[in-house]
N, C-alpha and C positions, 0 to 999 in steps of 0.2 A: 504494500500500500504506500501509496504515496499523501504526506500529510500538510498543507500548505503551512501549518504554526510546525509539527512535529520533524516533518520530512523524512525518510525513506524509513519504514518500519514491516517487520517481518514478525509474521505470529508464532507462538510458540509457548506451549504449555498456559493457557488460558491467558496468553499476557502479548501486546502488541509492541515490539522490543527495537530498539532502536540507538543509537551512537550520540553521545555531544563534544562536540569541539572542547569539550572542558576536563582536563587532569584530573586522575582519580586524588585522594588523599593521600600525601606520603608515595605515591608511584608515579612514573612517567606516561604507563597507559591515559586512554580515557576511558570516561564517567559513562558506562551505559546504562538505558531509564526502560523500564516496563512497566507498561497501560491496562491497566487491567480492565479485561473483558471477557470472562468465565463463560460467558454463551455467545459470545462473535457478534452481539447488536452492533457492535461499531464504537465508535469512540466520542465519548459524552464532552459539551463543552466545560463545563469545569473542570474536565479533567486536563485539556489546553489550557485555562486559566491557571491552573495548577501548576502546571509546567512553565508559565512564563515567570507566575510569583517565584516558584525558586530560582529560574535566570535574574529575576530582580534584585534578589536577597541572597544570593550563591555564599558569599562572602562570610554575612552575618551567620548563616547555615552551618557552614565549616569552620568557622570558629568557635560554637559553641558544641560543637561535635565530638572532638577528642577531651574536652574537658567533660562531657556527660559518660564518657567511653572511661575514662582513667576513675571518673567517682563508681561507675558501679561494678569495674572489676576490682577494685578496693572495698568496697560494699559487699564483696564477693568472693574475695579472695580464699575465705576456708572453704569453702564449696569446692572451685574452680582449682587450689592446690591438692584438693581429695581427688579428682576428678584424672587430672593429666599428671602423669606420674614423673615427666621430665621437664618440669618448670626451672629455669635457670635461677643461678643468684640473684640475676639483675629482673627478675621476673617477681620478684618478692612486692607484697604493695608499699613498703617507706619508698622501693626505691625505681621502681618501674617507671618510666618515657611513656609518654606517648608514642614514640616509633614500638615498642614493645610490645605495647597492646594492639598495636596495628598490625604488627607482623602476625599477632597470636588470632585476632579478628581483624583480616584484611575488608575494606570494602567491595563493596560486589556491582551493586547497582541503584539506583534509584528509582522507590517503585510508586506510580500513584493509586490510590483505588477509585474505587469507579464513586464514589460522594466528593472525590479531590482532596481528600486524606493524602498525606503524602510523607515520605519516609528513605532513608537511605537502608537497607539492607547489607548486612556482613556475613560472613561466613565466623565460624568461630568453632576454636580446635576445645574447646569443652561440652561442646553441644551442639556435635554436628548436624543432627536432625532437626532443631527447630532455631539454630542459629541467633542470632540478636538483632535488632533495627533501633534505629532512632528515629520517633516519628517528629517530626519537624512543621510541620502543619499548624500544629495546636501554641496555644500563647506561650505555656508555659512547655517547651520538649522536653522528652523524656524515651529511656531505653524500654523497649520491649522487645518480644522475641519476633524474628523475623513471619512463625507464622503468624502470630497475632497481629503482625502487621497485613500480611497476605489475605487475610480472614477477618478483615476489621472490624469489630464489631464495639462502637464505644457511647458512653452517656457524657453529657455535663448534669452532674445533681448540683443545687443548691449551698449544700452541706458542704457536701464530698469531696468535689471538683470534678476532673476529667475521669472517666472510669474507662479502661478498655479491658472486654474482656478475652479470658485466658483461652478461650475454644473450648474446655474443657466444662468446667461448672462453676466459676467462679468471675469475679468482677476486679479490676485488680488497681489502685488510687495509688498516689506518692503522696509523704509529707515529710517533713525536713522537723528532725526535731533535736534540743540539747540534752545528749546522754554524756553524763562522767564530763563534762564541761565541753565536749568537741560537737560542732553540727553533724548530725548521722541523718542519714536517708532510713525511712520506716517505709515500709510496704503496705499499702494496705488492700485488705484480702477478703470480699464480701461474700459468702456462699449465694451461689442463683444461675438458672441460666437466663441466656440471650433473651427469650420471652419473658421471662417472667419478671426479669430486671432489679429493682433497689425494694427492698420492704419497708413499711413504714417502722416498724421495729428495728430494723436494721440503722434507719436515718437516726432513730431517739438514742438508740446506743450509740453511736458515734458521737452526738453532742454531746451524752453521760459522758463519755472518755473524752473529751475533749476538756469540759470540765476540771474532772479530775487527774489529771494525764501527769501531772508536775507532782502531785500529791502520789497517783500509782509508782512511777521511778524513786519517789521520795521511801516507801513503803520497800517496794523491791528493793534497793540499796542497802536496805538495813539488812533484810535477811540474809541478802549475799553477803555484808562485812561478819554477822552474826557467823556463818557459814567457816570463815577465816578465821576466826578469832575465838570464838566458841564462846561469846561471852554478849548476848542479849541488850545488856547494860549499855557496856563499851559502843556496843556497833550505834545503837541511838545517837550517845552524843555524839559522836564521829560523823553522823551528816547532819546531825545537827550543826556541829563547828564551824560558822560561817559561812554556810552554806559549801564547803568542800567535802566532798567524796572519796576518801582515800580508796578506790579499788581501779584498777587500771582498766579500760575499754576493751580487751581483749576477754577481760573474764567470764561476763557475761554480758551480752547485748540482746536487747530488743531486734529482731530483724521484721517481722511481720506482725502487723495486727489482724487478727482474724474477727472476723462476724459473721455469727450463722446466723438462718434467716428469722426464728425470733429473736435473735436480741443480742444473745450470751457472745459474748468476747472477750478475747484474753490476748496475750503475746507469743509469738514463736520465739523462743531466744536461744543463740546461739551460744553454746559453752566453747572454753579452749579444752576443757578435761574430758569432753567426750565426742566422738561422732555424730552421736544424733541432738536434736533439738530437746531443749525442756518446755513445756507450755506452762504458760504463768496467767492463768483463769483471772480476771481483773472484774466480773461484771456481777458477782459475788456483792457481800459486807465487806471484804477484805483481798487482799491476792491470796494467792491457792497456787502451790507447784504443784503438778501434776502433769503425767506424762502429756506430749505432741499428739497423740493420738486420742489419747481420754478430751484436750481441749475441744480440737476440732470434732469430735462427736458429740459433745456433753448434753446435750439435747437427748437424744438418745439411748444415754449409758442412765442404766438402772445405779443410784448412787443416795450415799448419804453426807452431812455436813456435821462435823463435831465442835465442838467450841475448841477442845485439846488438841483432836487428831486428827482437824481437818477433812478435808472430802474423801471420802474411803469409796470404794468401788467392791461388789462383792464375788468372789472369787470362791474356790470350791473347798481354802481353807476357812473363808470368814470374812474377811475382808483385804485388801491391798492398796497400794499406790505408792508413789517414788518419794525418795529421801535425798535433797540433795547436801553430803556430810562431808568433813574436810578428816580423813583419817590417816594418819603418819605422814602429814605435813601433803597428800597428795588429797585433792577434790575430788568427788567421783558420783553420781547419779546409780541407785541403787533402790532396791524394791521394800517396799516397806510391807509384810505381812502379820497380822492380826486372824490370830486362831480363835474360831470361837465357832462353838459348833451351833448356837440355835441365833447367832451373827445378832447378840445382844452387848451393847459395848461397855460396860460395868464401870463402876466409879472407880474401884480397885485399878483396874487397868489404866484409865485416866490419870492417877494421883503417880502409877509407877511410871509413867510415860512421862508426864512432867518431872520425876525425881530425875530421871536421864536426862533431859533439858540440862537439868540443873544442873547437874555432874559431869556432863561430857567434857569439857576441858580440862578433868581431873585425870581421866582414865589411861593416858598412853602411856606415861610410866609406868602406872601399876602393871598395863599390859606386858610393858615391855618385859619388868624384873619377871613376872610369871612365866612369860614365853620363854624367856630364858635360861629359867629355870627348869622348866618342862624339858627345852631343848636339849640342855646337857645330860640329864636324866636321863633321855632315849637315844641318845647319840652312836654309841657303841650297836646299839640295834640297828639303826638304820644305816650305817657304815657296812652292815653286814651283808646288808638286804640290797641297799639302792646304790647310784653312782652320786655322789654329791657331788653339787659342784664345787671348784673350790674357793669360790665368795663364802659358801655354806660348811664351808670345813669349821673342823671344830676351835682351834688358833685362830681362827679370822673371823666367828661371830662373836657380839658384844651386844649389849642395849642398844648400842644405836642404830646397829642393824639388822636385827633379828626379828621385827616386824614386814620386814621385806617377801621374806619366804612366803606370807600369807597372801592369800589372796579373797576380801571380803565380797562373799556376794548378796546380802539382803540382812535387813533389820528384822528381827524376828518375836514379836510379844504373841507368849502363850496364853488361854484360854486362863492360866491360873494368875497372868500377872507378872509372868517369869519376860523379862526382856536381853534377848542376848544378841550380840553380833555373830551371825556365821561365816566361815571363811575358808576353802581349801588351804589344807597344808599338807606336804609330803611328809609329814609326821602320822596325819591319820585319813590317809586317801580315801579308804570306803568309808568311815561314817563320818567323816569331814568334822573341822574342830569348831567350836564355839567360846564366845568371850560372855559369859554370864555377868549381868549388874543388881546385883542383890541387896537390899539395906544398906549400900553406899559401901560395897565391895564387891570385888571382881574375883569370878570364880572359874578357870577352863575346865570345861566338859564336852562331851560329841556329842554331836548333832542331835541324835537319837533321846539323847536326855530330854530333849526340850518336845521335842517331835511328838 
């Protein structure tokens, strides 16, 4: 086809594709643009209007381009260093170029859609199948994924602002907010699809949290210093203190605010001490850690709310849900289980769950001298049996590192009140060892005790 504004254009994969006299980004090629036309009607006028605003603005376009590109690979970056296994030194986010990010998401092309939406399109080695775009169109641009640009489907709310959605079932907003004193980009994540659009509960929760938003990180901050510190007290005045945050932005961040479609929302946040996400329930009395999965269903999940122990979920021993605890000086996201056979949750159980609160800052030496003690005790046995390694020889452990060998996996309060830490150790591989908290002493016993 020949196009008197577009000029010489050839169809190809639902899109009418064509050449500009203009340099791609950072390369000597040039800039190719596709018109989207899904069913060959032809080529709509605004979407020539479309094409000529960006010849107008080419400029303004590209210059804020690789600075939207360098913010959300750094917004990004523990995903995207999970993802591609050979990220270079210079590929880390303090220290990454823009030619960096370009070589890793080169540009591709320039797409319009058929409303005159309009976007540059990248290729990108983290996500080769739905790639990344910058849609440039709208007042404020911002990065989505190249399908979403391809399949554009977006609102302006009131509230909100610009919504484009994910293709899949959700609606998906930016807002720019101050976390740990640095401006961070949040996501924001509306459950719905394309028909059915913004709920009215969805709008009122988004106000609630806008609201209270300074007051929920206020909230969050504490738990996470408490978390460090083991000390309730401490962590308060610490954001209280002039308003400074002693915890570094790496530890835990907000990345996503989710809202399902009645109402409930909370945070996706990323941790540095795990893989997965933790959700931080926000649309409660209070925040609630609770797993990434439990948030984004919570509507759904059969559950209850405790004053002491928080939102439990019921499970086949009684109840559960995660604990995030700082134990020999390493962070760690772990299951918290509650035995109780007719899943009635007693005062007894309450008053010995808060006596741990209260105590946990006491416990690692005690553990330690026990463990160590225990350790030498079976030494000679397990020298007989296993290969040690030789960190774990018998000359080379001490207190300070003979917690290492363990490895904890869940918080565990029995039906009677009894709350112990469980944890593998090659000291008792089949019935696995436990750290018991009794009347403000620590007692090791196997698993099986508590069980």
């Amino acid at each position: 086809m020949e196009d008197e504004i577009l000029g010489t254009l050839e169809y190809k994969n639902g899109a009418w594709v064509g050449r500009m006299d203009v340099p791609l980004l950072n390369s000597d090629g040039n800039l190719k643009f596709g018109i989207q036309d899904i069913n060959k009607e032809g080529i709509l006028d605004v979407q020539r209007e479309a094409y000529q605003t960006y010849l107008q603005n080419e400029e303004k376009y590209k210059s804020c381009v690789t600075d939207l590109l360098l913010d959300y690979y750094k917004w990004n970056y523990e995903y995207i260093s999970y993802v591609v296994s050979d990220l270079q030194e210079n590929d880390h986010k303090d220290v990454v170029t823009e030619k960096e990010v370009l070589e890793m998401a080169p540009l591709w092309y320039l797409f319009i859609c058929r409303d005159g939406s309009f976007g540059f399109a990248f290729g990108c080695c983290w996500d080769v199948d739905n790639g990344i775009a910058v849609l440039l169109s709208e007042s404020e641009p911002r990065v989505i994924s190249r399908t979403q640009l391809k399949n554009l489907h977006k609102l302006n709310d009131p509230t909100l602002g610009l919504l484009v959605h994910d293709g899949d079932n959700g609606w998906k907003g930016l807002e720019r907010n101050s976390f740990f004193g640095k401006k961070e980009n949040l996501e924001i994540e509306l459950e719905g699809s394309v028909e059915e659009g913004i709920t009215p509960a969805q709008q009122k929760a988004y106000e609630k949290y806008l609201r209270n938003k300074e007051e929920y990180f206020k909230q969050f901050s504490a738990m996470m210093i408490t978390v460090y510190t083991g000390d309730e007290i401490r962590a308060t005045e610490m954001v209280n203190a002039q308003g400074k945050v002693k915890v570094t932005v790496a530890t835990a961040l907000p990345k996503t605010l989710f809202i399902d479609r009645e109402g409930n929302y909370g945070w996706d946040v990323y941790t540095e001490w795990d893989d997965d996400y933790i959700g931080v329930l926000l649309s409660e009395d209070k925040p609630y850690i609770i797993s990434d999965d439990k948030m984004r269903n919570y509507a759904n999940e059969e559950k209850v709310i405790d004053d002491v122990l928080g939102i439990l979920f019921p499970c086949f021993m009684g109840y559960e849900n995660i604990v995030v605890v700082r134990l020999v000086d390493t962070v760690y996201t772990l299951p918290l289980v509650i035995s109780m056979y007719e899943r009635k949750i007693t005062e007894e159980v309450r008053q010995a769950y808060l006596t741990f609160l209260m105590m946990r800052g006491t416990f690692w030496t005690r553990m330690r001298d026990e463990m160590l003690d225990y350790y030498m005790s079976v030494y000679d046995e397990l020298e007989e049996n296993l290969l040690i390694p030789e960190h774990f020889e018998k000359e080379n452990v001490s207190k300070e590192n003979v917690l290492d060998m363990l490895e904890f996996t869940k918080l565990f309060i029995s039906t009677k009140a009894r709350i112990a830490w469980f944890c593998e150790s090659p000291t008792d591989e089949e019935d696995g060892l436990a750290f018991e908290f009794t009347g403000g002493k620590i007692k090791r016993i196997i698993q099986t005790q508590m069980l």
